[in-house]
C-alpha positions as CSV (number, residue, x, y, z in Angstrom):
1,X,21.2,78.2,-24.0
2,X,18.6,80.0,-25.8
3,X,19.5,82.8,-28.3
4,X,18.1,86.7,-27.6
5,X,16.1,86.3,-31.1
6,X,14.8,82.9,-29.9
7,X,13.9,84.4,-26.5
8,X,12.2,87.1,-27.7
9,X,9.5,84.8,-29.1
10,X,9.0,82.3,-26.1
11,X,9.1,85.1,-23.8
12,X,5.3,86.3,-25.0
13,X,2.4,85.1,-23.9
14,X,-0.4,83.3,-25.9
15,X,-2.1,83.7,-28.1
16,X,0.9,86.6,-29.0
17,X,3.8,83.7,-29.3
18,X,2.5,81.0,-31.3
19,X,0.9,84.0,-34.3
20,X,4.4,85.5,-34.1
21,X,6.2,82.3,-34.1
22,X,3.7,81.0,-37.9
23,X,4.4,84.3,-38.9
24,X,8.5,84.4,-38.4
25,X,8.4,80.8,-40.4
26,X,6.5,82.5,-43.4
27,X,8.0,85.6,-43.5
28,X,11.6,83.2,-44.3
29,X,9.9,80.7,-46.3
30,X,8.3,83.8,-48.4
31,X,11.9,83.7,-50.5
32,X,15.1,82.0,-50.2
33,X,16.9,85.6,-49.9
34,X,15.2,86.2,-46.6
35,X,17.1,86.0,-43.2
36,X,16.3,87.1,-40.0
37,X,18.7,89.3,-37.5
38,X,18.4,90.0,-33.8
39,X,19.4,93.9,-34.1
40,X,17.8,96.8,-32.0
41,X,16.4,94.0,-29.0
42,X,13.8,93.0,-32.2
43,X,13.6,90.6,-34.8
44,X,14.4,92.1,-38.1
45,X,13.6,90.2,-41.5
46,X,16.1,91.1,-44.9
47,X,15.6,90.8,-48.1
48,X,19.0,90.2,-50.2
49,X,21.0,91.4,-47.1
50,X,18.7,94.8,-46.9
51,X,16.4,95.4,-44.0
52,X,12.6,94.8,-45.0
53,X,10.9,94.3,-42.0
54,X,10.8,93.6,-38.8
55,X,8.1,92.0,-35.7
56,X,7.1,94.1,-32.6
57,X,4.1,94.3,-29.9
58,X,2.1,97.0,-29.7
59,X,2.4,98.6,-26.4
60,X,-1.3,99.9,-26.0
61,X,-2.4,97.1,-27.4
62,X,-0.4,94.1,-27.1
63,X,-1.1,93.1,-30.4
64,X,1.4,92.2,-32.9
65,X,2.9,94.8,-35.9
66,X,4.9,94.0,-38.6
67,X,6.7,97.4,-39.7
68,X,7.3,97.5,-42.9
69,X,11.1,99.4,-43.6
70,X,10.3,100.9,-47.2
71,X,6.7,101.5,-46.4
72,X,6.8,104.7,-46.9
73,X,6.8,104.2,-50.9
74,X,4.2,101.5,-50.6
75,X,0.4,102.7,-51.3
76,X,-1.2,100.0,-49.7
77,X,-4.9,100.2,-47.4
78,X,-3.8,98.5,-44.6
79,X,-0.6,100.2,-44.2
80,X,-0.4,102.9,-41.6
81,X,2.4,105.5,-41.6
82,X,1.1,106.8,-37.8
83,X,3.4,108.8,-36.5
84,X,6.4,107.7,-38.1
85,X,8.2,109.1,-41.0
86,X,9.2,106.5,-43.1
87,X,8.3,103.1,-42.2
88,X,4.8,101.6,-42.3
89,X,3.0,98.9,-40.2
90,X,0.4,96.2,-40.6
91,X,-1.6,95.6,-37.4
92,X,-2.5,92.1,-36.7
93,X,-4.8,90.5,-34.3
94,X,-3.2,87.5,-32.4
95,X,-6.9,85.7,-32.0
96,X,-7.7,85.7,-35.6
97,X,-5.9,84.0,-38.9
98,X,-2.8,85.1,-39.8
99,X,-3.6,86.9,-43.4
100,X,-0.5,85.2,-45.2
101,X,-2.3,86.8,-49.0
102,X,-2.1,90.2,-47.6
103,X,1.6,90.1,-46.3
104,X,2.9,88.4,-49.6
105,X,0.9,90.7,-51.7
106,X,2.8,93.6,-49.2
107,X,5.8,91.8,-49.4
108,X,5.7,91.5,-53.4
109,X,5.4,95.2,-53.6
110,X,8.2,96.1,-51.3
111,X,10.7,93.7,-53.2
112,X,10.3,95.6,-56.4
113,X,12.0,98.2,-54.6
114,X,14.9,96.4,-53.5
């Protein structure tokens, strides 16, 4: 039987599953403090048992976003606040290369707040 956190991933289509599926196995192989969680129906990523991000599809879109929990004290380019009030997210496109440079150099300024 496959897990809810498992299922979310198979159940999107391609190109969507298999850029969320390279990015799920860096975002845990970034540091050996990261774990993933099924919790709100999404995958959500901690950092030393805290929340740091999570995956979701955007629904106008389709394209993936990682959201970014502490984003609101991260100055960063390509992080959008929208119309949220505290986290921020990094849009992706499924049909080009995952930018792993960008989301560890992300990633490195949302540890030092943790």
């Amino acid at each position: 039987m496959i897990s809810e956190l498992d299922g979310y991933y198979v159940s999107k289509e391609e190109p969507v599953r298999s850029f969320l599926l390279a990015l799920r196995q860096h975002i845990l192989k970034y540091d050996d403090q990261m774990s993933e969680t099924w919790t709100h129906r999404m995958p959500m990523f901690r950092y030393k048992g805290k929340l740091l991000c999570y995956l979701w599809i955007d629904k106008k879109t389709y394209q993936p976003y990682l959201g970014i929990y502490k984003g609101i004290d991260i100055e960063h380019p390509l992080l959008g606040l929208g119309n949220r009030n505290k986290m921020k997210v990094l849009n992706f496109n499924a049909e080009e290369d995952i930018p792993f440079d960008l989301i560890n150099e992300i990633f490195g300024m949302a540890a030092k707040l943790y």
